[in-house]
Backbone as CSV, one residue per row, in Angstrom:
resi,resn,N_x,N_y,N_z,CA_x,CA_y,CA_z,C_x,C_y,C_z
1,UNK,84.478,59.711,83.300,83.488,59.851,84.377,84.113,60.599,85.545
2,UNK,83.307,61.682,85.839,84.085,62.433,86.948,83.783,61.476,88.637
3,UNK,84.651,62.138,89.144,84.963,61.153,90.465,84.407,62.197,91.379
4,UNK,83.579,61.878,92.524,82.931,62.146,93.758,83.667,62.088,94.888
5,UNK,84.212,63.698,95.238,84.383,64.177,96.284,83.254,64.159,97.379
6,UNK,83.934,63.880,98.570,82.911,63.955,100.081,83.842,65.147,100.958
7,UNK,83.153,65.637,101.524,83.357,66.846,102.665,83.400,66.157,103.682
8,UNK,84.495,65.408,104.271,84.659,64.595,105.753,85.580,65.343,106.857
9,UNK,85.497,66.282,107.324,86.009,66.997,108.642,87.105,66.098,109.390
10,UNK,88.085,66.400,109.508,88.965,65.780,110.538,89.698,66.805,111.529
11,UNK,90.618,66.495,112.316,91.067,67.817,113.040,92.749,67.818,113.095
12,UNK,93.523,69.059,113.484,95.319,69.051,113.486,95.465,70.045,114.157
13,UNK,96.283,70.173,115.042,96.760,71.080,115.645,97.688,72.168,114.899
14,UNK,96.683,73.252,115.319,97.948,74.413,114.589,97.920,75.659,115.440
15,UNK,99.335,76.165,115.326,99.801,76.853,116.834,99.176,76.925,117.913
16,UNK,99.118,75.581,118.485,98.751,75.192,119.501,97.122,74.693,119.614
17,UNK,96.234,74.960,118.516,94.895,74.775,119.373,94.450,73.899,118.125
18,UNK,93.131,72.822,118.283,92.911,71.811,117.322,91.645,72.703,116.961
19,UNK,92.148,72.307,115.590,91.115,73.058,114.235,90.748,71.985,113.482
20,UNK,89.807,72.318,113.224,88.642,71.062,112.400,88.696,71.735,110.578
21,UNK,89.252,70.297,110.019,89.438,70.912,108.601,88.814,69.523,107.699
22,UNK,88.627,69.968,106.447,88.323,69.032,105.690,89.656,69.248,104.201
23,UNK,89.790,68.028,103.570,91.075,67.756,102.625,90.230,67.117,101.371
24,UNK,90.349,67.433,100.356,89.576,66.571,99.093,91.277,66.887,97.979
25,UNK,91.297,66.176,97.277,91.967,66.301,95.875,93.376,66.701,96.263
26,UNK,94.321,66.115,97.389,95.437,66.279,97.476,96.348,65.857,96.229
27,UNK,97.224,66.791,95.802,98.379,66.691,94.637,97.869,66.988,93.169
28,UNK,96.444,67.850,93.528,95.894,68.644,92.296,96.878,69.992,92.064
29,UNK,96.840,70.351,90.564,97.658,71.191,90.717,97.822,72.829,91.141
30,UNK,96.726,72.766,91.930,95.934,73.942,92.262,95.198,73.665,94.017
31,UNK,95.213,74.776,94.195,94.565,74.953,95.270,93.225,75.819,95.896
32,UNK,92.468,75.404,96.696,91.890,76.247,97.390,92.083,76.210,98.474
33,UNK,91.886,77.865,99.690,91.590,77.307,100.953,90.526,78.337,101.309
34,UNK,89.580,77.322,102.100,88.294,77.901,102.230,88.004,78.393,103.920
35,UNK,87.517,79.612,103.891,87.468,79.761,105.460,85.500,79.772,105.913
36,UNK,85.323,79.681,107.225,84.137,79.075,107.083,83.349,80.488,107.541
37,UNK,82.069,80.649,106.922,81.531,81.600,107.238,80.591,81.929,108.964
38,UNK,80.838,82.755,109.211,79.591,82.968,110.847,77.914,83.353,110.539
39,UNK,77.424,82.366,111.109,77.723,81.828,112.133,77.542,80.391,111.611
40,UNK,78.509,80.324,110.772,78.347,78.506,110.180,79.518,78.113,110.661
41,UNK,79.839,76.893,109.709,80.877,75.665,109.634,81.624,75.525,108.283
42,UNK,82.702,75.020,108.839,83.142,74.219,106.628,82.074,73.984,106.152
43,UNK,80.932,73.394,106.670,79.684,72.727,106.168,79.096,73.749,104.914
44,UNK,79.166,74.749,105.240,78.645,75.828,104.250,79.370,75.577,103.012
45,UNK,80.398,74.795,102.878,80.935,75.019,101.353,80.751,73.287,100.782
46,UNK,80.020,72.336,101.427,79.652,71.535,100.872,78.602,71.589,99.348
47,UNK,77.814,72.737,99.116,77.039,72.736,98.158,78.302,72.383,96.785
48,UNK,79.356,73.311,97.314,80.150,73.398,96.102,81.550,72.446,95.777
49,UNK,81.624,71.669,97.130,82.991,71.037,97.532,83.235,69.942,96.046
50,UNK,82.171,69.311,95.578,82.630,68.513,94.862,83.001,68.836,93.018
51,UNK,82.445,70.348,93.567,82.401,71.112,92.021,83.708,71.733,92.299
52,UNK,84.390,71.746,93.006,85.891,72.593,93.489,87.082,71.800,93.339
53,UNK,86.704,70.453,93.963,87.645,68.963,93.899,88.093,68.797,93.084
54,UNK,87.383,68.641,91.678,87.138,68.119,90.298,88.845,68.249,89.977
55,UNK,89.485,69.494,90.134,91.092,69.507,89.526,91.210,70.424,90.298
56,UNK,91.070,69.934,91.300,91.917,71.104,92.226,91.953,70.153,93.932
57,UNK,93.099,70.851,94.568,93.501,70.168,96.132,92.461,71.340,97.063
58,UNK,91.696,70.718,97.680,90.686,71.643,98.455,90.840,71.656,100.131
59,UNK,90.908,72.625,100.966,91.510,72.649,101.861,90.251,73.791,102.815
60,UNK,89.343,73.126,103.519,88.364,74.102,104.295,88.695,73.710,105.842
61,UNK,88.612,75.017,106.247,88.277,74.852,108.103,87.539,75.481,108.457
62,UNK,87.451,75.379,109.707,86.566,76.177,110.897,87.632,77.012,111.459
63,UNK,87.805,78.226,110.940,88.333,79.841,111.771,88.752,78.842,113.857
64,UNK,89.950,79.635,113.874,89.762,79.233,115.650,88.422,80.184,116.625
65,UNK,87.645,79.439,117.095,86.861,79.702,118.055,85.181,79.774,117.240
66,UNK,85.411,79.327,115.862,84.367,79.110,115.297,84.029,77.794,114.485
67,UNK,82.872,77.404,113.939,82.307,75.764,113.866,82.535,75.547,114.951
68,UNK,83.521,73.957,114.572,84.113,72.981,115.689,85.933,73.147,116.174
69,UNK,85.946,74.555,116.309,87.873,74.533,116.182,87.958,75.253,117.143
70,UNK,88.958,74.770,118.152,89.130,75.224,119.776,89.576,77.338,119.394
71,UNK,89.242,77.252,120.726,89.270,79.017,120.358,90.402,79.550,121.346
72,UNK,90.737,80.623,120.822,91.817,81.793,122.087,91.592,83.203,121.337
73,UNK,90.946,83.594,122.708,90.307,85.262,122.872,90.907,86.202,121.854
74,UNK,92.680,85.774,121.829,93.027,86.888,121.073,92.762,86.574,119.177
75,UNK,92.473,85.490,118.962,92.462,85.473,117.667,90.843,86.071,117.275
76,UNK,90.057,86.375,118.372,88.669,87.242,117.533,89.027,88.620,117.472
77,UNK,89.875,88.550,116.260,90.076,90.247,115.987,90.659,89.444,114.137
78,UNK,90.151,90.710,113.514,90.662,90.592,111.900,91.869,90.115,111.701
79,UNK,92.968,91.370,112.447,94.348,91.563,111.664,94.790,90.078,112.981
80,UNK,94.568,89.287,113.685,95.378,88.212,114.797,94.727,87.391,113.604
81,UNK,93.380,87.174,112.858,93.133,86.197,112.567,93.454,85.900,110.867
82,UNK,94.084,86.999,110.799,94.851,87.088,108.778,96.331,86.228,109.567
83,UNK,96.718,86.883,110.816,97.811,86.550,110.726,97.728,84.751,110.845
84,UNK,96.863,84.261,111.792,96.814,83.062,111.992,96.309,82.111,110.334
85,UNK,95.870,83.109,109.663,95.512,82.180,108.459,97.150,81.981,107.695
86,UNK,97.800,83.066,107.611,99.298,82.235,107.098,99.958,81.266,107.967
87,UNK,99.439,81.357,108.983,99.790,79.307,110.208,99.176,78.107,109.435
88,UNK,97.771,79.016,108.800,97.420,77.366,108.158,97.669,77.215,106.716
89,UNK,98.366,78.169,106.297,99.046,78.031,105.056,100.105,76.881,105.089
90,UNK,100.879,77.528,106.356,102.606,76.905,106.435,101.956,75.277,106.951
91,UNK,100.524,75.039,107.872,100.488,73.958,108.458,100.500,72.919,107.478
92,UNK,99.707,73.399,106.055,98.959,72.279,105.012,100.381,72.253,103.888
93,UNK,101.313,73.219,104.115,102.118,73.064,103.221,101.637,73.969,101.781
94,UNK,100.242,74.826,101.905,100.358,75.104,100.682,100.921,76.290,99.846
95,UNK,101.054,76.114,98.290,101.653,77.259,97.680,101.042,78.038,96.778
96,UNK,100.903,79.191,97.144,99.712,80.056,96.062,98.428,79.469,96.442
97,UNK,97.649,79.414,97.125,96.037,78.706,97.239,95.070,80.028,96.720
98,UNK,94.609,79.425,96.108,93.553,80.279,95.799,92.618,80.641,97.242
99,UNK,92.202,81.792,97.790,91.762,81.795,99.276,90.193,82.790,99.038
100,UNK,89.329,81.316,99.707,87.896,82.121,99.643,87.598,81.820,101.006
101,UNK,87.293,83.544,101.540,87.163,83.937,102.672,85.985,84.730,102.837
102,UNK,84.502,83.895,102.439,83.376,85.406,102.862,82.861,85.135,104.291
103,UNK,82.265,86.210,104.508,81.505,86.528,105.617,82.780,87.236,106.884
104,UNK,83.167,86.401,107.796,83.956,87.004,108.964,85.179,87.024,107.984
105,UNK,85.403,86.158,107.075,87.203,85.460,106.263,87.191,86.702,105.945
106,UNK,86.480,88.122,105.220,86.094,89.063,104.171,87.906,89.970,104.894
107,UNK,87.304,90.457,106.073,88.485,91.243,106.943,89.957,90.752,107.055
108,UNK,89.409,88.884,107.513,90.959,88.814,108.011,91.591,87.996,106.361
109,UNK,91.075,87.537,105.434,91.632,87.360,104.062,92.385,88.635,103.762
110,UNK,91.988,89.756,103.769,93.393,90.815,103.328,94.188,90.942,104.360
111,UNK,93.711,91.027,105.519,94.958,91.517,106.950,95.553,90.294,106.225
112,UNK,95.309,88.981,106.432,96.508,87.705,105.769,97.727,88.079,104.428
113,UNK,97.077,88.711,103.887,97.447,89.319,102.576,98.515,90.237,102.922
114,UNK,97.467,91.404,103.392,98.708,92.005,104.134,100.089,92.021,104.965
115,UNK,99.747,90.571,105.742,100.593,90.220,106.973,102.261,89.494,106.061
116,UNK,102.127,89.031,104.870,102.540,88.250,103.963,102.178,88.106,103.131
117,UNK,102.702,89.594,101.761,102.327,89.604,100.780,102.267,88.245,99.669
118,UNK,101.959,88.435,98.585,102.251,87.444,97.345,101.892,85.750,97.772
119,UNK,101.030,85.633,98.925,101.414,84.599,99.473,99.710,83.966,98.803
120,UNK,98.882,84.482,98.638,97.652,83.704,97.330,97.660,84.163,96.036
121,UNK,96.948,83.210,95.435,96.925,83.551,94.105,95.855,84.422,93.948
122,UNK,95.008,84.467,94.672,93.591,85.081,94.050,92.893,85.106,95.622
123,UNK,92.413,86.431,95.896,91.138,86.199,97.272,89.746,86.197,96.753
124,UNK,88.690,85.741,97.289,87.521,85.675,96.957,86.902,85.998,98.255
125,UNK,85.512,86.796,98.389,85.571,86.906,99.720,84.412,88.054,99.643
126,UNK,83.879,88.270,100.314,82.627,89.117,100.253,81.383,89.103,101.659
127,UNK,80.440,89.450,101.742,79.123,89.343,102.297,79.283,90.035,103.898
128,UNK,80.661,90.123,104.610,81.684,90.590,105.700,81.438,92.157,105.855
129,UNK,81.459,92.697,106.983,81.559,93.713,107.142,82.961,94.657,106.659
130,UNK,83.025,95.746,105.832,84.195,96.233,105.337,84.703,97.564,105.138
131,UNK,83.478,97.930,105.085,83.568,99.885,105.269,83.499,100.556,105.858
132,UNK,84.092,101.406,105.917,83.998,102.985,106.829,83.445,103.957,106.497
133,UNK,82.716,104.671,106.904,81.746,103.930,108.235,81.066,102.397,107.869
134,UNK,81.253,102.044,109.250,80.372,100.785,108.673,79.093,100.496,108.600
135,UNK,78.864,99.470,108.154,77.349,100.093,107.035,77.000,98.174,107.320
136,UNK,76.346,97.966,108.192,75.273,96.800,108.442,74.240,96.754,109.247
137,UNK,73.479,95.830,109.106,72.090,96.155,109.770,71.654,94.951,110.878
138,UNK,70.437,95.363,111.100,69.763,94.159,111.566,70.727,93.472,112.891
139,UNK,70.706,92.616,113.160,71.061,91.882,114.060,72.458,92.382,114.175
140,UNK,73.553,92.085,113.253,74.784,92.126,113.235,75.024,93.811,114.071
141,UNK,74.293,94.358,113.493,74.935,95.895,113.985,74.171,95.995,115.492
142,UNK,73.132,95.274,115.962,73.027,95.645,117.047,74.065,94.313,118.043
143,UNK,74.583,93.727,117.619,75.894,93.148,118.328,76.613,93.884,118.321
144,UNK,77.182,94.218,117.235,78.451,95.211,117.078,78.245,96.469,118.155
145,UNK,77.356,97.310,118.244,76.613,98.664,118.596,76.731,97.835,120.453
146,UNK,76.082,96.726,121.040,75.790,96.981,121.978,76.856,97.203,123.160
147,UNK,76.661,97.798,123.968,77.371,98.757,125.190,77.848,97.422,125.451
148,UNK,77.210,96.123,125.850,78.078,94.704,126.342,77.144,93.448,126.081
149,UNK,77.466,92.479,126.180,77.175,91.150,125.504,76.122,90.587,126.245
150,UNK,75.495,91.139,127.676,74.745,90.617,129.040,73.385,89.554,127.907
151,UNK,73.085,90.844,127.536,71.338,90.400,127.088,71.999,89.613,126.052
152,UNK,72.589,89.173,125.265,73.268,88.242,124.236,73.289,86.787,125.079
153,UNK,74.714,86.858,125.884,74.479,85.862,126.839,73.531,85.357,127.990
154,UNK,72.552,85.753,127.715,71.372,85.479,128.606,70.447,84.611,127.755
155,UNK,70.898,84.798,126.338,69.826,84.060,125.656,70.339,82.407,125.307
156,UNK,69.765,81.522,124.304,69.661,80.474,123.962,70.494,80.585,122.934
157,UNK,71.465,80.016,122.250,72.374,80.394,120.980,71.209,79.864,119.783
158,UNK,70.635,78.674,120.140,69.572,78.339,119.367,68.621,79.121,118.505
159,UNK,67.993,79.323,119.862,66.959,80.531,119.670,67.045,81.785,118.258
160,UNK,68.531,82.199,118.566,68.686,83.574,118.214,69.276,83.113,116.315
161,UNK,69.796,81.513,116.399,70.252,81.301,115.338,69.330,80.613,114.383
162,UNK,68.274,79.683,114.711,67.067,79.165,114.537,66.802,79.902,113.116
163,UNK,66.319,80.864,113.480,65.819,81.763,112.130,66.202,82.453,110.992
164,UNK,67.349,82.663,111.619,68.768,82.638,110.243,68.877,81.807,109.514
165,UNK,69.064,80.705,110.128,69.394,79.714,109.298,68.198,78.768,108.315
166,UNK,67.068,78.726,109.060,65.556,78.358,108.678,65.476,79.450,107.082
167,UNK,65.861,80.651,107.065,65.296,81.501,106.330,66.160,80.933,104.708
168,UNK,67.413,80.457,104.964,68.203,79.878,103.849,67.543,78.764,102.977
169,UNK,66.991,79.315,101.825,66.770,78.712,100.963,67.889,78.144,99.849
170,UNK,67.751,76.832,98.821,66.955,75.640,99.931,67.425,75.663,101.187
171,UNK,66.448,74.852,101.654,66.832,74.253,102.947,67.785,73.913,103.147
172,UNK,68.490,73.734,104.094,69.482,73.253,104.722,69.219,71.710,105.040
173,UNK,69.989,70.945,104.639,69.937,69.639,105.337,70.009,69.175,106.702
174,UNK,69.690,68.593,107.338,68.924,68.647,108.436,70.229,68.258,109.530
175,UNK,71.164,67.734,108.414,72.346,67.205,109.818,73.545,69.082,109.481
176,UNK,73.684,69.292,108.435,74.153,70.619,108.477,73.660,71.670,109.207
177,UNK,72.539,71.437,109.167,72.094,72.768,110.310,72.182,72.762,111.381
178,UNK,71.823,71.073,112.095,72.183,70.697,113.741,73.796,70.801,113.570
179,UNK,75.039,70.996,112.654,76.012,70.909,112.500,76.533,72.559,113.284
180,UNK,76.060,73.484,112.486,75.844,74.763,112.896,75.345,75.749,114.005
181,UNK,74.523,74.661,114.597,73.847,75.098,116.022,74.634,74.434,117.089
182,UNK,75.126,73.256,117.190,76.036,72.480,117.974,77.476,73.869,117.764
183,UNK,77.842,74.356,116.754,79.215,74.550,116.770,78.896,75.689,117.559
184,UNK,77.897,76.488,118.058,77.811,77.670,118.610,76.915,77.655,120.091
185,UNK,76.919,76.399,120.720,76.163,76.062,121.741,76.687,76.931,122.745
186,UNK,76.114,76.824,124.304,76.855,77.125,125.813,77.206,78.218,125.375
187,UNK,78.231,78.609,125.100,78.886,80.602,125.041,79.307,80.570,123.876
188,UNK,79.688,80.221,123.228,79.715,79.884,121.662,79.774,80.712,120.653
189,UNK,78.401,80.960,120.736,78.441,82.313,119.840,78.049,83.819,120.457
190,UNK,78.362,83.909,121.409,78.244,84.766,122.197,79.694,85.426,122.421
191,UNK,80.788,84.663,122.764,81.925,84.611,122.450,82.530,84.686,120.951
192,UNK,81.930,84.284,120.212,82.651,84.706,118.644,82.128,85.771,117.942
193,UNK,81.327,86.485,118.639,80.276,87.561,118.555,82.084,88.429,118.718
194,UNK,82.800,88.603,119.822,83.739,89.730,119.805,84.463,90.153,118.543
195,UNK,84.760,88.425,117.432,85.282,89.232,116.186,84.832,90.433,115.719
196,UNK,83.338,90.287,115.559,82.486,91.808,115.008,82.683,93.126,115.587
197,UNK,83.035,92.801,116.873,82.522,93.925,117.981,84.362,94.609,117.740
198,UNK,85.308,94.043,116.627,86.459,94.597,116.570,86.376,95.563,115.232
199,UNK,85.510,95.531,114.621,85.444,95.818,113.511,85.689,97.314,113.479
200,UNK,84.900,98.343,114.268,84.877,99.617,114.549,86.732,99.726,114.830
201,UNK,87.568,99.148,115.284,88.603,99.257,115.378,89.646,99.114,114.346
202,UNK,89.524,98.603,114.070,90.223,97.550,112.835,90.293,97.447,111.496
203,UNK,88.573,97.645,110.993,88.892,98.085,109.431,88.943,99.110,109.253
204,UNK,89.253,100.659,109.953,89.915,101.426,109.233,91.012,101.484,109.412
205,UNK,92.019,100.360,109.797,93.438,100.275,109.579,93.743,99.223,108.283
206,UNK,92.816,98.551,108.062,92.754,97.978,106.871,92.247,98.561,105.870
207,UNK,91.377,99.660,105.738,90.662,100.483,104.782,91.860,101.385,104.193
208,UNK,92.770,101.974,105.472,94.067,102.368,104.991,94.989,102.054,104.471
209,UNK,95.384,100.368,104.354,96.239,99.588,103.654,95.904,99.266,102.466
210,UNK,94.523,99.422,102.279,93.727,98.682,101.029,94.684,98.470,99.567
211,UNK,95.409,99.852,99.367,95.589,99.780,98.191,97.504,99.165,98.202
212,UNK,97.893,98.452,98.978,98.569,97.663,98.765,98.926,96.270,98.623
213,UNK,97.567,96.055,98.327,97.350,94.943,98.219,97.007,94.225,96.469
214,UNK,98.152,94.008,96.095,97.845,93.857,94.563,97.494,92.570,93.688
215,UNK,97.207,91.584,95.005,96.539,90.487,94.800,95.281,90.427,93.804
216,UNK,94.335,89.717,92.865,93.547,89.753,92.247,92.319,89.040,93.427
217,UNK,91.362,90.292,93.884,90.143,89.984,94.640,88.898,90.170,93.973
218,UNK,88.208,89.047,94.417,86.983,89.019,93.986,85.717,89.155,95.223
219,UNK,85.091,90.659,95.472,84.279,90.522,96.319,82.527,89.980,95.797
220,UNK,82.329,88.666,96.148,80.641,88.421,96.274,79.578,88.816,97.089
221,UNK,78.669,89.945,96.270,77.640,89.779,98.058,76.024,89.337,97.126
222,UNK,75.636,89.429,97.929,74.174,88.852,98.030,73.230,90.609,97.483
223,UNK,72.741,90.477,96.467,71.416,91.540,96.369,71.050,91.918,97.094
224,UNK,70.350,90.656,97.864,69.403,91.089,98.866,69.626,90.731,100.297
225,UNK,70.819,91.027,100.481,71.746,90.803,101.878,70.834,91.539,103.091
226,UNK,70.330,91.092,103.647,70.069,91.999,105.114,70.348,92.257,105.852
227,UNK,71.563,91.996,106.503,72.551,92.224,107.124,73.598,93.068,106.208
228,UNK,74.495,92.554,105.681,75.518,93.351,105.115,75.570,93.590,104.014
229,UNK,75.111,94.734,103.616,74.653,95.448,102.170,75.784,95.658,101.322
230,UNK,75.311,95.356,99.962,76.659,95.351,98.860,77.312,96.562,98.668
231,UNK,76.959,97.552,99.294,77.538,98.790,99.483,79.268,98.611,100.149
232,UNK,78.878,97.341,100.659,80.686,97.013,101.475,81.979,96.341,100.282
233,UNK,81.321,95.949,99.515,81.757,95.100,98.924,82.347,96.227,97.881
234,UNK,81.371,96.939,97.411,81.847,98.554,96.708,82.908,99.150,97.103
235,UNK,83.011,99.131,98.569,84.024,100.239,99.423,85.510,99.391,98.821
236,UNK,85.308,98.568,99.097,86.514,97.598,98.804,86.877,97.529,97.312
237,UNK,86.049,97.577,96.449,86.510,97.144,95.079,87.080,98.888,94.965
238,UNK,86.505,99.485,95.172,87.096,101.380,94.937,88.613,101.194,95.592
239,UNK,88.916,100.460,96.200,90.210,100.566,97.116,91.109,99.673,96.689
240,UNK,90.831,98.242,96.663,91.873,97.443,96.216,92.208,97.848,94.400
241,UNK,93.422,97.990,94.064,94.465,98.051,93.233,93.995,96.982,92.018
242,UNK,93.497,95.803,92.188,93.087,94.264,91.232,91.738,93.871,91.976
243,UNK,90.620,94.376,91.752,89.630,93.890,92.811,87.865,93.883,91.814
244,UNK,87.508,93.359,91.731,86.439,93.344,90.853,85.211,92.794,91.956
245,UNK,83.687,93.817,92.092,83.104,93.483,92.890,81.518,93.136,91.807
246,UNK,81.240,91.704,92.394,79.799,91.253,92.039,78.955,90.766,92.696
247,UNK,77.445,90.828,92.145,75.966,90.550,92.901,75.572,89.926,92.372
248,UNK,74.846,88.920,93.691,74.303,87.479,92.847,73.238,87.953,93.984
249,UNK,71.812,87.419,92.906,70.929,87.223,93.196,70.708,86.212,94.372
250,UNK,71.101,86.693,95.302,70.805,85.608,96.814,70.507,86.903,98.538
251,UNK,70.369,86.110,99.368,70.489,86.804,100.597,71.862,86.893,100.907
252,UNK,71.986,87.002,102.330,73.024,87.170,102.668,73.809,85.665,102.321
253,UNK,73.944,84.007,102.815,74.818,83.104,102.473,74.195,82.733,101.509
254,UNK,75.404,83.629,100.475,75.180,83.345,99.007,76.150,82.235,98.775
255,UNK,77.223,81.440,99.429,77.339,80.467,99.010,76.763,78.754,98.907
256,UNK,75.465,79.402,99.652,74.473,77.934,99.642,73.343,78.792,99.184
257,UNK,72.958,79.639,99.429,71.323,80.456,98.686,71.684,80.011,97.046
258,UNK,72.967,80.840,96.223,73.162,80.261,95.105,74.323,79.717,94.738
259,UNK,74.197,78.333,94.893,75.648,77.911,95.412,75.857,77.372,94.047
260,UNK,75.717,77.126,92.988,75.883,77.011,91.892,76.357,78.162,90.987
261,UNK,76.192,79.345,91.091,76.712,80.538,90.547,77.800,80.822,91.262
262,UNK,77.850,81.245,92.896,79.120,81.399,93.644,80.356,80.222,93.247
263,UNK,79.757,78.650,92.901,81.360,78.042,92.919,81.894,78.389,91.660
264,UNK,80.583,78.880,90.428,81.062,79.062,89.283,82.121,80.303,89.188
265,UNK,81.831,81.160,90.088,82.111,82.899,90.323,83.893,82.121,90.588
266,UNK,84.096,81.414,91.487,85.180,80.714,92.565,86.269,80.143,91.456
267,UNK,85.469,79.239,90.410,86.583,78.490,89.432,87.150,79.347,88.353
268,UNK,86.397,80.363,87.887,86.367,81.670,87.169,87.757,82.380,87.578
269,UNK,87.251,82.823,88.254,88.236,83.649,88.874,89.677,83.008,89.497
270,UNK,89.460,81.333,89.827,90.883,81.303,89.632,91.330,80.733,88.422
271,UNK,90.447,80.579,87.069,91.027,80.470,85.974,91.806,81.198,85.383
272,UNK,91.061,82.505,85.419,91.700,83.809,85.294,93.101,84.103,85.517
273,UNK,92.778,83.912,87.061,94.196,84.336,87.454,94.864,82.738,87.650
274,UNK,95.647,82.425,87.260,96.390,81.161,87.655,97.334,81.871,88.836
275,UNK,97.587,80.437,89.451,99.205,80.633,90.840,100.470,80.567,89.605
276,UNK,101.372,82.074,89.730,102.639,81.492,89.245,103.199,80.564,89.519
C-alpha cells in the first residue's frame, strides 16, 4: 500500500533571508528540487507532490522575494537567482537533485547550471521566457515593455491576479489560491515583476552559453500558452547540447492545468537519466 505524502511548508534561513520550503521523503534515493512558479507558490506542485514522494526525497520552495520567502532586490535577476539556487542546494545538503524549474525557475535553472556545472542530474523546466528576441505576450510583455512600474503599482495585486488564476482549470482549491494572492499582496508582485523586466538583459547572455550546458533538459510548455508561446521552449531545445522539448495539451500552468501528464513527463525523465 503506497504511503501519503502532504505538502506542509515550513521555513530556514538561507544566505541570510527566510525561505519557505516544503520536505516529503527524506533518505529516498533520489531527489527533486522544485522551484515555484510566478505568480504562484510551492503550492503549484501539490497536484503532483504525492506522485513525486512515492521513491524519491522532494524538496520545493518559494524563489526569494516570491510566494512566502523574504526578498532582496538583487536576487530578481536570472543569473543572481541560478546563483542563489546552488545556496539551496548546499543548504538541504543535496546531491545530484533532479531540478524542476518552470515558469521564472526556466532562466535561472541553467544560469544555476551554469554557475556550477554537473551539479543536477536532469533540469526540467519550461513555460519561462527564453528567446531572443523575446517572444511573449499579453500581460507579461506589457510588464516587461513598460517604460516603469507607476500604473502596475497603482493597482490592486488582486485585481490584476484574480483572473489568471480563476482561468486555471480545474479549479484551484480555494485555500491555494488565497495562498497565491496573499504571497503577492501590498508591493508584492509589483516588485517581483523586476525579475521579468531583466530578461531583455540577461537571456542573451544565457542564449550565448546555451550550448555548454550538457546536462539532460527537459523543456514543458503548454499548447495553448498565452503568455509564453512554445516557440521559447524551441529556442532552447535548438541550443542546449542534451535538451528535448515537449507540448502538453494545457495553458500556460501546465503543471496543475495537466498535472497528471507533467509529473508523469517529471518521473520519466528522471528515470531516464539517473544521478551518477
Amino acid at each position: 500500500m503506497s504511503e501519503t505524502f502532504v505538502l506542509v511548508p515550513e521555513f530556514r534561513e538561507i544566505d541570510g533571508l527566510r525561505i519557505r520550503y516544503a520536505e516529503s521523503g527524506r533518505g529516498a534515493s533520489r531527489t527533486f528540487l522544485l522551484t515555484n512558479p510566478w505568480p504562484e507558490s510551492l503550492y503549484a506542485f501539490h497536484p503532483i507532490w504525492n506522485q513525486l514522494a512515492q521513491d524519491a526525497h522532494v524538496v520545493a520552495i518559494d524563489l526569494p522575494g516570491f510566494g512566502q520567502s523574504e526578498r532582496r532586490a538583487e536576487l530578481y535577476s536570472p543569473q543572481a537567482m541560478g546563483r542563489f539556487l546552488i545556496s539551496v542546494v548546499d543548504s538541504f545538503g543535496l546531491v545530484k537533485p533532479h531540478l524542476v524549474g518552470p515558469d521564472v525557475g526556466t532562466s535561472a535553472s541553467l544560469f544555476a547550471e551554469l554557475a556550477r556545472p554537473g551539479t543536477f542530474a536532469t533540469i526540467t523546466i519550461g513555460s519561462g521566457g527564453a528567446s531572443v528576441p523575446l517572444n511573449v505576450t499579453g500581460i507579461l510583455k506589457d510588464i516587461i515593455e513598460a517604460p516603469d512600474l507607476d500604473g502596475l503599482r497603482a493597482q490592486d495585486s488582486r485585481a490584476i491576479l484574480s483572473p489568471a488564476l480563476d482561468a486555471i482549470e480545474p479549479r484551484l482549491p480555494a485555500e491555494i489560491r488565497e495562498d497565491y494572492l496573499l504571497s503577492y499582496e501590498g508591493d508584492g508582485f509589483v516588485e517581483s515583476s523586476a525579475f521579468v523586466r531583466r530578461y531583455a538583459a540577461e537571456l542573451p547572455i544565457l542564449a550565448s552559453k546555451l550550448s555548454e550546458i550538457s546536462t539532460p533538459v527537459q523543456i514543458i510548455s503548454g499548447r495553448k500558452d498565452p503568455v509564453v508561446p512554445p516557440e521559447n521552449g524551441e529556442f532552447l531545445a535548438a541550443r542546449l547540447p542534451n535538451a528535448v522539448a515537449r507540448l502538453v495539451d494545457s495553458g500556460h500552468f501546465v503543471w496543475e492545468e495537466a498535472s497528471q501528464e507533467y509529473g508523469k513527463l517529471v518521473t520519466s525523465w528522471a528515470d531516464e537519466h539517473p544521478a551518477e
